[in-house]
Each structure stands twice: as structure tokens, then as C-alpha cells.
C-alpha positions as CSV (number, residue, x, y, z in Angstrom):
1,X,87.2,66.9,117.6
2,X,86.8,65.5,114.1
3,X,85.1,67.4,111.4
4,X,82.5,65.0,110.3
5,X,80.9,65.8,107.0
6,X,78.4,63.0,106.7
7,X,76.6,64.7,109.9
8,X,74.2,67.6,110.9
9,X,75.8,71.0,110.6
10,X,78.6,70.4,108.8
11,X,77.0,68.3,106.1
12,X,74.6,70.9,105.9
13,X,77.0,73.4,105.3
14,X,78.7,71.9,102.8
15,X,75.3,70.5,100.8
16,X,74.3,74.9,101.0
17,X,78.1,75.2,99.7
18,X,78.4,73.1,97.0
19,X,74.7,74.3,95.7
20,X,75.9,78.2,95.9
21,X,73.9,78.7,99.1
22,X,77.1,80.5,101.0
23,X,75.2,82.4,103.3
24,X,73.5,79.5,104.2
25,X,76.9,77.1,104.2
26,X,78.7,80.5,106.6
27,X,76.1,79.9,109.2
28,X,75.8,76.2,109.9
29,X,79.5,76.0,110.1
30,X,79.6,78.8,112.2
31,X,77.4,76.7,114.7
32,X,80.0,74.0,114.6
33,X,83.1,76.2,114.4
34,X,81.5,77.5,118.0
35,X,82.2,74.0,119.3
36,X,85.6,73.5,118.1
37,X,89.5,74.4,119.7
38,X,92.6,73.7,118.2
39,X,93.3,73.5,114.3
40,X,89.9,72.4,113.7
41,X,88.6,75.2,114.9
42,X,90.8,77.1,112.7
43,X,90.4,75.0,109.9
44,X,86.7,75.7,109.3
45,X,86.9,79.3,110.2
46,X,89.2,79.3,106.8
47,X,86.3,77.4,105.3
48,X,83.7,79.7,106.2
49,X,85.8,83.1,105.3
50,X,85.5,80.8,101.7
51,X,82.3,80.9,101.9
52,X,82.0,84.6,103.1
53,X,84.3,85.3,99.9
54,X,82.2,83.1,97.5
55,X,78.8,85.2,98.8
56,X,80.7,88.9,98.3
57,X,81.5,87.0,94.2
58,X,77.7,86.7,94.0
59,X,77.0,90.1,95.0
60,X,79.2,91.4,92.6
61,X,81.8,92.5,95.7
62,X,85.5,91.8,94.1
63,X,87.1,93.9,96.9
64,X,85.3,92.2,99.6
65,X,85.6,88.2,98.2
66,X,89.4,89.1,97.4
67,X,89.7,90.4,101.4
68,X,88.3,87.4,102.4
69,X,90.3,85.0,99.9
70,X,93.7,86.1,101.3
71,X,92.3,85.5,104.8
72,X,91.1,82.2,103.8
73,X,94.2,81.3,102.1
74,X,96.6,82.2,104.8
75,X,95.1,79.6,107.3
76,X,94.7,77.0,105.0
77,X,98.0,77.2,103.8
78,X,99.5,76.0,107.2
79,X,97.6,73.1,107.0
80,X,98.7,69.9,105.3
81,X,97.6,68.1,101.6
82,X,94.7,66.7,102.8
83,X,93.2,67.5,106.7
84,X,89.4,66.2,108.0
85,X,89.3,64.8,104.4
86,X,89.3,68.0,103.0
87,X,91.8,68.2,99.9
88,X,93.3,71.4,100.8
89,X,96.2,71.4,98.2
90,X,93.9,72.1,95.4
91,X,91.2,74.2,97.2
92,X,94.9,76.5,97.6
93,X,95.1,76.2,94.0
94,X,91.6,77.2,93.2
95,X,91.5,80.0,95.4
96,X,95.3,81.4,94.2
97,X,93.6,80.9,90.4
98,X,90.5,83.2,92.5
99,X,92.8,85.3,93.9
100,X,94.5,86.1,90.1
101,X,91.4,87.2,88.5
102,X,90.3,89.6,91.7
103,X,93.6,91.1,91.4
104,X,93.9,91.7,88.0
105,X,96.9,89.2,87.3
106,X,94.6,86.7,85.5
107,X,92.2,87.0,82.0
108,X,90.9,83.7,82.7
109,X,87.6,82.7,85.3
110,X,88.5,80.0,86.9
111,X,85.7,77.0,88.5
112,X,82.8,79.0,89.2
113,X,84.0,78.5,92.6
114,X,86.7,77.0,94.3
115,X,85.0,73.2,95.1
116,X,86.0,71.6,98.8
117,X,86.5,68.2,97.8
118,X,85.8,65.5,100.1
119,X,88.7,62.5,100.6
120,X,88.9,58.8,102.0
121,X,92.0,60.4,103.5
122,X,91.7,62.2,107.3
123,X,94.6,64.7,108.5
């Protein structure tokens, strides 16, 4: 199955993402990440434990975003630079940077989020 963004749930999703909505973006990929096997499946399940982690930053919930941050990261990271278009090398980056300030490591706020950026590229 490929993840289309352009396209119902997914576009959804990540429209309710990218304006702060992540309750909102958590469910409609949840509908779509019901539908999937294989690495996509596991792909947006990292995607919507980003979204989970970005909702616990906006409710003030540093234990629970961090908990779901290293979740997030560890499935990403076994994906390549770019997969379904998604530049995953840099969300890493932005949710390490995340991960830095949670844990105490870091001063400095990073993005207001990390941002899933869209390529021409696919897997």
C-alpha cells in the first residue's frame, strides 16, 4: 500500500498536523494505519505516536510527549532518508533536538514542532 498524502484520511491528517490539531491528525491516521501491513503500517504508527507526543507538548505533559518521542523515534529510525515522501532524516533530527530539551540536555526550543515534510521523492 502507498501512503498517499494528496488523499482523504491521510491528507487530512496531516492538514490537522501541520495546523497543531494532533488529536485530530492521531485519529485520521489511525483510520488509515487500520488498513495498512508491512512497513507502512509501521511507518504511520511512528507518525501518529508524533502526533500523540506533540498533543502531551500542548498539554503541558513533558514526561508523556518524551515517552512517546522515543517510541516514535525508534521506528522511524529503521526506515530510510526519505520513505512515502516523507523526509524522515530530518523529522529524526527534529525530534532528537525534541527529545534534548524534554530530557534536560538542551537550553534551546527547537521548531515549535517537529514538521513532516513532504518530498517528490517515494521510499
Amino acid at each position: 500500500m502507498t501512503l498517499d498524502w494528496n488523499l482523504g484520511a491521510l491528507a487530512d491528517g496531516l492538514r490537522c498536523y501541520r495546523s497543531q490539531e494532533f488529536f485530530a491528525a492521531h485519529e485520521h491516521w489511525e483510520n488509515v494505519w487500520r488498513e495498512c501491513h508491512g512497513p507502512e503500517k509501521s511507518f504511520l504508527q511512528a507518525l501518529i505516536q508524533l502526533a500523540v507526543a506533540c498533543h502531551h507538548l500542548r498539554q503541558n505533559n513533558s514526561r508523556g510527549a518524551a515517552s512517546m518521542l522515543k517510541k516514535s523515534l525508534r521506528r522511524l529510525e529503521s526506515y530510510p532518508a526519505h520513505f512515502e515522501r516523507v523526509d524522515v532524516t530530518l523529522l529524526c533530527r527534529e525530534v532528537e533536538a525534541w527529545l534534548e530539551v524534554l530530557e534536560g540536555s538542551s537550553p534551546a526550543i527547537p521548531a515549535p514542532v517537529p514538521q513532516i515534510r513532504l518530498t517528490s521523492l517515494s521510499r
